[in-house]
C-alpha positions in Angstrom: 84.6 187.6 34.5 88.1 186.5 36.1 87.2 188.6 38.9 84.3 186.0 39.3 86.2 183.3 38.5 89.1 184.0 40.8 86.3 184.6 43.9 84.7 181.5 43.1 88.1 179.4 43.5 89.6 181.5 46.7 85.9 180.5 48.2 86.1 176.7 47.0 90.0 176.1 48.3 89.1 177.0 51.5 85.6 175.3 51.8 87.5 172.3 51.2 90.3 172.7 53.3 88.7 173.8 56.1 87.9 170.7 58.3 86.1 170.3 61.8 87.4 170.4 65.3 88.1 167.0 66.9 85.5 166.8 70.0 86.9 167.7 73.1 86.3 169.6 76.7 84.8 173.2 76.3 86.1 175.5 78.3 85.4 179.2 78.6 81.5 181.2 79.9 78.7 179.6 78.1 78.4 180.8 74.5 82.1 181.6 74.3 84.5 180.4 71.7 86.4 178.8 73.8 87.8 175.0 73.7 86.4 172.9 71.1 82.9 171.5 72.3 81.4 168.1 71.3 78.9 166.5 69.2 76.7 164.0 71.4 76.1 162.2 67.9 79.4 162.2 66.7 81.0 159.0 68.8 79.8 155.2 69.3 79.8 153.9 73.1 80.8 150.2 72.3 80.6 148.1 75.6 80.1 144.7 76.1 78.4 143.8 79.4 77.6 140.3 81.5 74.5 140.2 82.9 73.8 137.7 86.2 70.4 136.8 86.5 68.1 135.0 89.0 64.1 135.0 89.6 60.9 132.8 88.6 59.3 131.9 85.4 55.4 131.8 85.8 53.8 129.4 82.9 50.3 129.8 81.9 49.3 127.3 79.4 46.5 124.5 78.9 47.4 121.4 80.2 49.8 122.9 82.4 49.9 124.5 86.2 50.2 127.6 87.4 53.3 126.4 89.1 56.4 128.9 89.6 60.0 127.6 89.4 63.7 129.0 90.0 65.2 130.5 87.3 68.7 132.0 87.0 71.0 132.4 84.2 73.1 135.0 81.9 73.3 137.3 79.2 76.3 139.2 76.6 75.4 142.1 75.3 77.2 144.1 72.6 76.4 147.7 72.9 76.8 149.4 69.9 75.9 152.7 70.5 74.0 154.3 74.3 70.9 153.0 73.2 70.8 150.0 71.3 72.7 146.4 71.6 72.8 142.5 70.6 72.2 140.1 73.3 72.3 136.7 73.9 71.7 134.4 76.8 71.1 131.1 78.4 68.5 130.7 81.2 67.7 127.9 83.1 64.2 127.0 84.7 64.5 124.5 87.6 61.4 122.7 87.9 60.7 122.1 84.3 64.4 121.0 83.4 64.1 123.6 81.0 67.1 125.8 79.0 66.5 128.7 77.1 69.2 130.0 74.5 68.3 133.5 73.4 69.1 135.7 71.1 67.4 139.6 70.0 68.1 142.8 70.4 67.9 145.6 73.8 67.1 149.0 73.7 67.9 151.2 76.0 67.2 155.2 77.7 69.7 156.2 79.8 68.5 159.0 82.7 70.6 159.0 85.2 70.8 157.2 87.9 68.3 154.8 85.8 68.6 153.0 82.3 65.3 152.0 81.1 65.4 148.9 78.3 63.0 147.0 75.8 64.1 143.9 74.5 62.8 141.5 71.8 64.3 137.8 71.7 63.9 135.0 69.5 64.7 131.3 71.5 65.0 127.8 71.7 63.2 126.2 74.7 64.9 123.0 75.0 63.7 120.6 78.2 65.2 117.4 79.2 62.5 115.4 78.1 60.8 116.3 74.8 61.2 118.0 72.0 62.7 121.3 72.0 60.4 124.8 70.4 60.9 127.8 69.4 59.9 131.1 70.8 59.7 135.1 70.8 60.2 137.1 74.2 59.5 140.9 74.5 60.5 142.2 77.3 60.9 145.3 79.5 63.2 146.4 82.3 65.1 149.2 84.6 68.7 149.6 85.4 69.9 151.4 88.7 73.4 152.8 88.3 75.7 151.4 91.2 78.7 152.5 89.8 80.6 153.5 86.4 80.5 149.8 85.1 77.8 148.0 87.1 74.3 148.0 87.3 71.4 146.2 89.1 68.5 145.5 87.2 64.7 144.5 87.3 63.1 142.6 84.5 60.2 141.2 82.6 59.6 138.8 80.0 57.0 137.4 78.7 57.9 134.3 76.4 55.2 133.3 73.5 56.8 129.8 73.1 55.7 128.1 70.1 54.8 124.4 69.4 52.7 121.9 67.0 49.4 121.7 68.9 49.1 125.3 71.1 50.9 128.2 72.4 52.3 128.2 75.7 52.8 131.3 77.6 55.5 132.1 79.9 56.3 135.4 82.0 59.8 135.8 83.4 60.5 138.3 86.7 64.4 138.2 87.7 67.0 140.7 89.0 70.2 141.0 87.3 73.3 142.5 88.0 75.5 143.6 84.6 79.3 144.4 85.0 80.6 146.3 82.2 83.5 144.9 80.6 
């Protein structure tokens, strides 16, 4: 019985001083012991980006036109990890005097030399004249990689902006280009 004992203790002290490799470069043929290897799981990309928009909002709605208008504007994102972030922005639409604070969430796929996203925003449309509403933007979009910490992009919104007496659609088509901070 103090055989057993003394097994079960020689096992538990070194199961609990044993402890894992720090990741690190793996060098050696593949399947060899050597270097110390990685865990594509095990570490957080945190980046923080500015994007620098410009296209054309297209507005579909009842009483209004099918008119097109300049639209530029920017965004922060906080990348948490490679595939998801918090953004917010501020986009401006020319010919209705409209500005658009913005703030949601981006997911992204990186696969390389492109970095494809989804977004979904919540907003406040707030024109010149009138009162302001509220609204919820999904969205879609795909990076090219121009170098390690900038990007140019091509996205598409389209804004469900909601008021008292009917929804007003809105899609947005803009290129960006995000510098990584």
């Amino acid at each position: 019985m103090k055989r057993i004992l003394d097994i079960i203790a020689a096992v538990a002290i070194a199961a609990t001083s044993a402890t894992a490799q720090d990741v690190g470069r793996t060098n050696g043929p593949e399947e060899s012991e050597y270097g110390k290897g990685g865990n594509p799981f095990g570490s957080a990309i945190r980046q923080i980006y500015l994007n620098a928009a410009f296209g054309s909002g297209f507005f579909q709605g009842a009483n209004l036109s099918d008119e097109t208008g300049f639209m530029y504007g920017f965004e922060m994102e906080y990348g948490m990890d490679n595939w998801i972030g918090v953004q917010g922005g501020y986009t401006y639409l020319s010919d209705r005097d409209l500005s658009i604070y913005s703030v949601g969430t981006n997911f992204s796929y990186p696969w390389h030399p492109f970095v494809y996203n989804v977004s979904l925003n919540a907003g406040l449309y707030d024109p010149d004249i009138g009162d302001g509403s509220f609204g919820l933007t999904p969205g879609a979009g795909i990076d090219i990689v121009i170098g390690e910490n900038v990007r140019l992009g091509l996205n598409y919104r389209h804004d469900f902006i909601f008021t008292d007496a009917v929804t007003t659609n809105m899609d947005r088509v803009y290129a960006g280009l995000k510098f990584f901070l």
